[in-house]
C-alpha positions in Angstrom: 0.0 0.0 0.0 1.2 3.4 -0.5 2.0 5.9 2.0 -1.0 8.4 2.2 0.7 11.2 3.2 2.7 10.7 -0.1 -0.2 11.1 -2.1 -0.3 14.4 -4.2 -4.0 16.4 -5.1 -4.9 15.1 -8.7 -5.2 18.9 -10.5 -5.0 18.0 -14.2 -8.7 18.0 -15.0 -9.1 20.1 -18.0 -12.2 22.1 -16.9 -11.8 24.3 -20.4 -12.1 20.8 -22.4 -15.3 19.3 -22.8 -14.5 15.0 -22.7 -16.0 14.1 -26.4 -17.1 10.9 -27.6 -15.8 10.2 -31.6 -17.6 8.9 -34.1 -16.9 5.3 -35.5 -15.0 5.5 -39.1 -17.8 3.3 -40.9 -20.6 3.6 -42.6 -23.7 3.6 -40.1 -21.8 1.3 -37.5 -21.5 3.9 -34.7 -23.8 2.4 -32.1 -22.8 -1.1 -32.3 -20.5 -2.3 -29.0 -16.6 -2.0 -28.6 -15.9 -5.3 -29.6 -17.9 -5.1 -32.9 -16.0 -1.8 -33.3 -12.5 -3.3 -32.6 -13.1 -6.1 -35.0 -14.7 -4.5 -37.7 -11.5 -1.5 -37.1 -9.4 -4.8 -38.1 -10.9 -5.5 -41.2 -11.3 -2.0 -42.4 -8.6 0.4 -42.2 -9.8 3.4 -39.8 -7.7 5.9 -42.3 -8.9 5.0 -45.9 -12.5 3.5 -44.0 -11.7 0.6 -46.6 -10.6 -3.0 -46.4 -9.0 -5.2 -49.0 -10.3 -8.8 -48.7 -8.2 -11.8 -50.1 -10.9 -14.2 -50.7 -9.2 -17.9 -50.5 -12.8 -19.3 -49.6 -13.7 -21.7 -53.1 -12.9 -24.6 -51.5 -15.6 -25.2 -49.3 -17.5 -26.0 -52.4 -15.5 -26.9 -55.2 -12.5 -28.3 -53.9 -9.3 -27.3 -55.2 -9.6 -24.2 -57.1 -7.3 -23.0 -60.1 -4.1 -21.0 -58.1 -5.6 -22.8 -54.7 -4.2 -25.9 -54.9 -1.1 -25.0 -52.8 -2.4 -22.3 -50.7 1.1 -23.0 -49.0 3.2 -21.9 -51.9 0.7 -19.3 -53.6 -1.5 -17.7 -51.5 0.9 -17.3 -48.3 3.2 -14.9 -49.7 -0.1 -12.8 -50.7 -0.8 -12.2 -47.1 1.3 -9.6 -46.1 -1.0 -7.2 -48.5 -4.0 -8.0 -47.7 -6.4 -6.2 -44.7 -8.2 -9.6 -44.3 -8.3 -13.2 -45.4 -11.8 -14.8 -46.1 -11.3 -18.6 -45.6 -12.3 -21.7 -44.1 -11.3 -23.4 -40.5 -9.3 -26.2 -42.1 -7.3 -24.0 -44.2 -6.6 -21.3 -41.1 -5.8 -24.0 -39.0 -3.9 -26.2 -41.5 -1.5 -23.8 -42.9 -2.2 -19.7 -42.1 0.7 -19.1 -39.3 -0.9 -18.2 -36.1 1.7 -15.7 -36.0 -0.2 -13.4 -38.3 -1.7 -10.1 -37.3 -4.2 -10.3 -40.6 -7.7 -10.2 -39.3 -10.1 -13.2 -40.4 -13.1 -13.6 -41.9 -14.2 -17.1 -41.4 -16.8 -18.8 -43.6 -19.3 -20.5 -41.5 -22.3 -21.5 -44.0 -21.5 -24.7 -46.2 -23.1 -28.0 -46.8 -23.4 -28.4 -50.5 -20.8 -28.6 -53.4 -20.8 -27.3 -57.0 -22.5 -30.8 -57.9 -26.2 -30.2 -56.1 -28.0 -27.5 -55.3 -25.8 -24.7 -53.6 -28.4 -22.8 -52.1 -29.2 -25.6 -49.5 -27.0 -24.5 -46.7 -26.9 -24.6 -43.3 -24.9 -23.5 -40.8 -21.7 -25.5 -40.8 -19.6 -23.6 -38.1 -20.3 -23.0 -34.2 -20.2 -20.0 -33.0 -17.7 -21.3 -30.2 -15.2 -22.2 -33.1 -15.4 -18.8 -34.2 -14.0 -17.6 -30.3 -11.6 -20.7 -30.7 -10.1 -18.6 -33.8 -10.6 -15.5 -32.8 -11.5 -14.5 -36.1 -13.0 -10.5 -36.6 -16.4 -11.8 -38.5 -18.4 -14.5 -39.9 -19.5 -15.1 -43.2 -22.6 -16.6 -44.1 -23.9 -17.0 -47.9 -27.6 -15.7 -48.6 -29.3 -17.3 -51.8 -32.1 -14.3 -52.7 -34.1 -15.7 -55.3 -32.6 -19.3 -54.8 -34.5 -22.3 -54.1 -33.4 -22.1 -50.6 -34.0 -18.6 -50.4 -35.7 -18.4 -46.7 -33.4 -21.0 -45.0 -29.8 -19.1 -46.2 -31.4 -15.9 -44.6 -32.5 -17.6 -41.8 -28.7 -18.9 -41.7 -28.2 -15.5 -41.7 -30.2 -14.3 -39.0 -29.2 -17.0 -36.8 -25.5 -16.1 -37.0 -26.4 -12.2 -36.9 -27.8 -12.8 -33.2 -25.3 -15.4 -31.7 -22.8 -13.2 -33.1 -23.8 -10.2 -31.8 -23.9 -11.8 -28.2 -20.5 -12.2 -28.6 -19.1 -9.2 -30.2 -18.5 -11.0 -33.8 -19.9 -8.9 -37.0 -22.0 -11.0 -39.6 -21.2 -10.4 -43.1 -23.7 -11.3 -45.7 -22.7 -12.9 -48.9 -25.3 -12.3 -51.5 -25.1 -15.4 -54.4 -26.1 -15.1 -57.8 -27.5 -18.1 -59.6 -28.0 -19.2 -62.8 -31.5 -17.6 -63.2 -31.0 -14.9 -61.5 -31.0 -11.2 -63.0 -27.2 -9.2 -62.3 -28.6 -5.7 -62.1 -29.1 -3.4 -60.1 -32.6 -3.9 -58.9 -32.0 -7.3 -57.7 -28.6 -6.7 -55.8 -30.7 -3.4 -53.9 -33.3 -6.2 -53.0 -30.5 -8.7 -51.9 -27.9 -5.8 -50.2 -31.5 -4.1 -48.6 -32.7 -7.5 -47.4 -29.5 -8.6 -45.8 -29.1 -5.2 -43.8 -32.6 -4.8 -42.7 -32.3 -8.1 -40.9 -29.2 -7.7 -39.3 -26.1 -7.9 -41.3 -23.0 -6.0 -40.5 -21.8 -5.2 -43.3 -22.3 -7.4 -46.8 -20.5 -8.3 -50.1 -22.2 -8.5 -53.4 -21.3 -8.0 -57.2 -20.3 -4.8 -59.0 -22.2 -4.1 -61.9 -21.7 -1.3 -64.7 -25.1 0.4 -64.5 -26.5 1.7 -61.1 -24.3 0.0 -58.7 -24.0 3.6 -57.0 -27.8 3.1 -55.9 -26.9 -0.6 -54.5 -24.3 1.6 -52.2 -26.3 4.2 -51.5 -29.9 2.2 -50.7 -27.8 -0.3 -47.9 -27.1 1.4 -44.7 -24.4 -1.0 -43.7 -20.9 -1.1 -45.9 -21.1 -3.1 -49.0 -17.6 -4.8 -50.6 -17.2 -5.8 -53.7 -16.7 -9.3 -54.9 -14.1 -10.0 -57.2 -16.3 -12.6 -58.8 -14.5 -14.6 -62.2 -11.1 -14.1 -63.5 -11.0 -11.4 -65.7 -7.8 -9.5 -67.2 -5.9 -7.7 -64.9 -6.4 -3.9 -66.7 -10.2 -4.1 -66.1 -10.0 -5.8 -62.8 -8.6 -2.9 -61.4 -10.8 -0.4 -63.0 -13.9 -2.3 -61.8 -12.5 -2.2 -58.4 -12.0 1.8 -58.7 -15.4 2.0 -59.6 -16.9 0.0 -57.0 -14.8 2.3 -54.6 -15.9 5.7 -56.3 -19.2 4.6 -56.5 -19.6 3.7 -52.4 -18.0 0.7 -52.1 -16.0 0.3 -48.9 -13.7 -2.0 -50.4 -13.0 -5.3 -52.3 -13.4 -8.9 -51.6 -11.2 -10.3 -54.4 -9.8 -13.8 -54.8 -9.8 -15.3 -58.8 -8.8 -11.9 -59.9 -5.4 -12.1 -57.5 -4.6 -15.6 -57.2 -5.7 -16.4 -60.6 -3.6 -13.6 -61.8 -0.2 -13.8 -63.8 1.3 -12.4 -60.6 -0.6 -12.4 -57.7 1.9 -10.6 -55.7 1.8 -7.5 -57.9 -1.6 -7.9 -58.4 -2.9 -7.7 -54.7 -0.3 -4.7 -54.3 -2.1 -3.4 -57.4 -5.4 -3.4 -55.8 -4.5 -1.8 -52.9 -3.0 0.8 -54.5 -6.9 1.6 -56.0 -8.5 0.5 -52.9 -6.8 2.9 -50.2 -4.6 5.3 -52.4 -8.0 6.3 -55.2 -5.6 5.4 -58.0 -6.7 5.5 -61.2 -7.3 2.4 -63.1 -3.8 3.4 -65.5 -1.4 3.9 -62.5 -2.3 0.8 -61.1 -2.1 -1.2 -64.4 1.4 0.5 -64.6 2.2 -0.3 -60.8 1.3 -3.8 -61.8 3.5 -3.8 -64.5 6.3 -2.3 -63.1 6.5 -5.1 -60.1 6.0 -8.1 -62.6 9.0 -6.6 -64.6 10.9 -6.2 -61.7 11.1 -9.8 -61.2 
């Protein structure tokens, strides 16, 4: 115990300084808890307000993906570039280092693979494996107009409120099926849907005509997926778009790993993702560290 005659009058109290209480960085996420804020401030960088996402997730349905199928070898030295890696438990707990200071978003819906119907999820991850992992959200794919439609956002839902009891963001993963119209009415429905029952923040598909309106109609942060390999040029211009047009990041996987050099490629990305570049100076970043090789 300290001496009490040793104790000096506290006197610093800054009387002429109102205490204040700041705002939370991201879109419309100011009254969740601390430990919502703390993880989403993972994912999401609190200076740009945007996240890159490497999305290394394909395997939980379709086994080993083109540029997956050593995640050891290709997609390990990717990490260091990325805000966040999307993934499964096997992989994190197979091969990502624990060492790692990369938040995680862990995919926690499954149950079906590209040969029957993928809509017909369930939840395929406890909650108390998510603690385990200590990942920074949860990710759960909702099937809008699918065949399953009601019981992926009931997935959803489920995972939004055991989630929330424990500090751990949802994010919604809106799927597009075959049928299924990629505009921008039916990605407002899906984003809208998603957010109005609870998700944190979502990821769904950039499109060329409206995709401003998808941003602006969800109150939560939407980030764009990379969806199928395309070149590398138009890539990164549909990811400058996304982000001009309200997107608080990208969720890309095919379009790095798939890419003729991943490493560049991520780099590339995040050059357009927290830095605004323009489509050109990133294509010419790109190019420069491929060369450099």
């Amino acid at each position: 115990m300290p001496d009490v005659d040793e104790l000096k009058e506290a006197k610093k109290f800054y009387t002429d300084r109102p205490q204040k209480t700041e705002g939370f960085f991201l879109k419309f996420s100011n009254s969740l808890d601390w430990g919502m804020k703390n993880r989403l401030s993972r994912i999401f960088n609190p200076v740009s307000g945007r996240t890159v996402m490497l999305a290394i997730d394909h395997g939980y349905f379709q086994g080993p993906t083109t540029g997956l199928e050593r995640i050891d070898l290709n997609i390990l030295p990717l990490v260091p570039y990325a805000d966040t890696l999307m993934l499964t438990r096997g992989i994190l707990r197979s091969i990502v280092p624990p060492a790692t200071s990369k938040s995680i978003v862990l995919r926690v819906s499954g149950g079906t693979s590209i040969l029957k119907e993928l809509s017909n999820e369930q939840i395929a991850v406890d909650i108390e494996e998510s603690i385990r992992l200590n990942v920074c959200a949860m990710a759960v794919q909702v099937f809008i107009g699918g065949e399953f439609e009601k019981e992926s956002i009931i997935n959803m839902t489920k995972m939004v409120d055991i989630g929330t009891r424990y500090g751990i963001p949802t994010l919604a993963v809106t799927a597009v099926g075959k049928d299924m119209a990629r505009d921008a009415r039916y990605f407002r429905l899906a984003t809208r849907i998603c957010a109005e029952l609870g998700a944190h923040y979502i990821k769904t598909y950039y499109i060329d005509e409206g995709f401003e309106t998808v941003t602006a109609s969800c109150p939560v942060p939407i980030v764009m997926a990379g969806g199928k390999k395309i070149p590398e040029r138009d890539a990164l211009t549909m990811a400058h778009n996304a982000v001009q047009q309200g997107a608080s990041g990208v969720d890309m996987g095919r379009n790095i790993f798939q890419s003729e050099d991943p490493v560049a490629m991520i780099q590339a990305v995040k050059a357009v993702v927290h830095d605004s570049e323009s489509p050109d100076k990133a294509f010419d970043l790109y190019n420069t560290l491929k060369n450099q090789k």
